[in-house]
Every structure is written in C-alpha cells, then in structure tokens.
N, C-alpha and C positions, 0 to 999 in steps of 0.2 A: 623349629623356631616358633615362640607363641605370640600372639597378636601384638603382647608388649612391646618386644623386643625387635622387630622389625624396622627400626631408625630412621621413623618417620614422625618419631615424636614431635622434633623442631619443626615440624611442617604444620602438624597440630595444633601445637603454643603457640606458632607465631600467627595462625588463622585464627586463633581464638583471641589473640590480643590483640589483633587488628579489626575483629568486628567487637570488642570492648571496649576500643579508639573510637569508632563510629557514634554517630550521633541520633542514632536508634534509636527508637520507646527500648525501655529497660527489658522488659516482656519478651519480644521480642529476640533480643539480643539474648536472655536468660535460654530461649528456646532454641535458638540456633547454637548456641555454645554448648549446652546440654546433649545437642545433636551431635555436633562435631566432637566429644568427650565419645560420644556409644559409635561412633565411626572407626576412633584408635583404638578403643576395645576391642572391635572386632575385624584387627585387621589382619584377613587371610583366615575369616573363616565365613559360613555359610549364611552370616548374618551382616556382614560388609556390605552387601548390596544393597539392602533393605534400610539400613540405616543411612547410607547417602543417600538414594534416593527423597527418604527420607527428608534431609537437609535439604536438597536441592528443591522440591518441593514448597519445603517453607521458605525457602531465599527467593523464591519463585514470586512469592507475593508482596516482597519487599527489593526486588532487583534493582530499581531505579535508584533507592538511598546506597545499595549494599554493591549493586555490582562491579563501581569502582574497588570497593574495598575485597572482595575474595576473589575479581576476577584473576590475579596474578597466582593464587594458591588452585585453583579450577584443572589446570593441565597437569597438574602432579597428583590432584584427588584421582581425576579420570583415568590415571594411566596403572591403580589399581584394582580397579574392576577387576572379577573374576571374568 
C-alpha cells in the first residue's frame, strides 16, 4: 500500500481546512498546511515522523490560537506514528 492510499486523506483535508477557518496570520497557516500536505505524503514511510513532528513543532508556537482548532484531529495524527 503507498503513503497515498492509506485513507487518511479525509483526516488531512479536513485538518487542512479547519486551520484555513482559523483566524491565523496567513504565513503561518501557509506553513502548517504545507506541513500537514508532506505528513499525507509520507504516510507509512521513514519520513512520517519527521514531518509531524515537524508540524507539531510549528503548532507548538501558535497553540493558544490553533489548539482549539487541531486539537480534535491530534489522536488520529498520533495513532500513526511508527
């Protein structure tokens, strides 16, 4: 099965259009959604990790706007971890 295909896409779009709801600097929002895009890329390969961490990172210094808004999408990112 390849990163594509793994049907987790809806969990992707709908993380990505919920911090594109948000009321963000644009920048910002541009870099987390950027992140979240190379997360579905690479999911269920060696680089999956690096790239959420990645995201979680940058959400890391915007939590207080953002964490209502990806806290609901958080338990299903984490429960792919390698």
């Amino acid at each position: 099965m390849t990163p594509a295909t793994t049907g987790n896409e809806e969990l992707f779009r709908e993380l990505i259009l919920a911090l594109l709801a948000s009321n963000e600097d644009k920048t910002v929002i541009d870099k987390l959604t950027s992140t979240v895009e190379e997360i579905n890329s690479t999911q269920g390969t060696k680089d999956f990790k690096g790239h959420y961490q990645s995201f979680m990172s940058a959400l890391a210094d915007h939590m207080q706007v953002l964490g209502p808004v990806v806290a609901p999408f958080l338990p299903a990112l984490s429960t792919m971890l390698p």
